[in-house]
N, C-alpha and C positions, 0 to 999 in steps of 0.2 A: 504494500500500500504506500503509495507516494506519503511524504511529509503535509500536506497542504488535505490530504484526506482523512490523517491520522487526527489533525488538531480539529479538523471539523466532525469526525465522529466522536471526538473525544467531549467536543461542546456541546454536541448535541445532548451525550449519556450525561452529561453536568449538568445540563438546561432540564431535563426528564428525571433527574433526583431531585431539582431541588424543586421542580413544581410537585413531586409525590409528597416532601417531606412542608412543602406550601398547603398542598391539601387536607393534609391532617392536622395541622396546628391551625387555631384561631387568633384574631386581634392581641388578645392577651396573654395568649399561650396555654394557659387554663384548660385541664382537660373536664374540669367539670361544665364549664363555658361551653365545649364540644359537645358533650352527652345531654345540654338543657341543664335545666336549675336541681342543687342539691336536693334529692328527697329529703333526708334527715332535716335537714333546715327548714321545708317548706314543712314537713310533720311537724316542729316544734312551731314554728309562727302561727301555725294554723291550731294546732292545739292550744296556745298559749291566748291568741285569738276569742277560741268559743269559751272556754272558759273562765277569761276576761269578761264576757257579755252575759254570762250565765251567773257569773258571783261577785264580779266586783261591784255590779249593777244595782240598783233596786228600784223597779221592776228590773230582771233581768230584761238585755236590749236582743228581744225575739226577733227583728228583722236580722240581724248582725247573727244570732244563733241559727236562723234556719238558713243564710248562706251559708256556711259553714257545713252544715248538714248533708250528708248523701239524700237524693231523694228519698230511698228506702228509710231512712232514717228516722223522715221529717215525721209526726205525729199525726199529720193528716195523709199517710201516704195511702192506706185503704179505703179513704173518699175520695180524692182528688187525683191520685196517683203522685202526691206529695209537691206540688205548686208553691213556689215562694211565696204568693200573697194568701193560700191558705192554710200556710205552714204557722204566718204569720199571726193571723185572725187566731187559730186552735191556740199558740202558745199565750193571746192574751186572752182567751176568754178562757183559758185555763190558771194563770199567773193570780193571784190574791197581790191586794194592795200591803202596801207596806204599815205597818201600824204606827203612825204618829204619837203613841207614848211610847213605843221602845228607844232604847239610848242607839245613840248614833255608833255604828260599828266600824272599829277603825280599818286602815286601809286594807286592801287586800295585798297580799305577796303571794306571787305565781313561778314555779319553778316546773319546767317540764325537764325531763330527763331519762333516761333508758330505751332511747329510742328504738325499736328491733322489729325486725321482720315477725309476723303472728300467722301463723296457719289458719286456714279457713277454719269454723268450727259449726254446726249442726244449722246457726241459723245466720251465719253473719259471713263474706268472703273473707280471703288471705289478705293480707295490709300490711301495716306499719302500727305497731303499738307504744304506746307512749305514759311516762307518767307524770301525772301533774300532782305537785302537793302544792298546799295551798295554806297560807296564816295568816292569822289576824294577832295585832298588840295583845300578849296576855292570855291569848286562846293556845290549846295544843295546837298540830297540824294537824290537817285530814289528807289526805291522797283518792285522787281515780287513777283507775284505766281509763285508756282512750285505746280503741282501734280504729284507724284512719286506712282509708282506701281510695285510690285512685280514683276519680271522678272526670274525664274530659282531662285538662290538663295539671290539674287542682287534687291534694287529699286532703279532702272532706272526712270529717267525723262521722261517724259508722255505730258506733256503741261508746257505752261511757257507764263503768262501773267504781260504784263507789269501791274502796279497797277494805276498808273495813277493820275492824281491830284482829279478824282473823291473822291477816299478815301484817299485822302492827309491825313485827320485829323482820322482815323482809325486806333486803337493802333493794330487791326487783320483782317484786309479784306481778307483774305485767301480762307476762305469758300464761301463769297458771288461775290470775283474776279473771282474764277472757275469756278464757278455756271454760271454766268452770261458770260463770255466770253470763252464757251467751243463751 
């Protein structure tokens, strides 16, 4: 092969690596960037989310809860086939007012944590399980389970179990809270 063929096949296999190793990497290199947005991340926002609207609230904020919510989820899904605006209507004309002589409850603190993959279980699909505990000034903690599942491009809240004093002493009841009260 002459000289003047060698350096052009040679640019060519240079030009055709670096557009393969240009097609795999994005703007910022970031291979989570590549793959779409961290599940675990979008689990904890989204958990930390509904149950922001659900307890740090009073009335809990039911619009904010039923996005959040798979439609199977939603409370009216065996009337409507579970409709944000009738998800909405069921969580207030089920929600009780707040009673104006109880003492004012201080702030809410929200920690979600143990994020993992949960097996489908009898009546709920496979997800993303998550724990939330949650405190107030002076009060113990309580904790849920969350299992959260894929919705369109979004995981939505799917179930949501209190944790209970059974696994009080459980540094991750997540998997076997689900499991057992789904």
């Amino acid at each position: 092969m002459n000289p003047l063929r060698s350096r052009l096949a040679g640019a060519v296999l240079a030009a055709a690596a670096l557009t393969s190793l240009a097609a795999c990497s994005n703007s910022s290199g970031s291979a989570t960037d590549a793959a779409g947005p961290d599940p675990v991340q979008q689990v904890t926002t989204n958990a930390r989310a509904y149950i922001s609207a659900w307890m740090a609230t009073e009335p809990a904020d039911a619009k904010a809860m039923c996005a959040l919510q798979t439609k199977a989820a939603r409370p009216n899904f065996s009337k409507d086939g579970g409709t944000l605006d009738g998800c909405v209507a069921q969580r207030r004309r089920n929600s009780t007012p707040a009673d104006p002589s109880a003492a004012p409850r201080g702030p809410l603190t929200i920690t979600i944590s143990n994020v993992q993959d949960v097996p489908a279980s009898a009546t709920h699909p496979a997800g993303k399980g998550a724990l939330a505990t949650m405190s107030r000034p002076g009060r113990d903690p309580f904790r849920y389970a969350l299992r959260l599942v894929k919705e369109g491009d979004s995981w939505l809240v799917e179930q949501t179990t209190d944790v209970g004093t059974r696994f009080k002493h459980t540094a991750d009841p997540v998997a076997p809270v689900l499991a057992q009260y789904s």
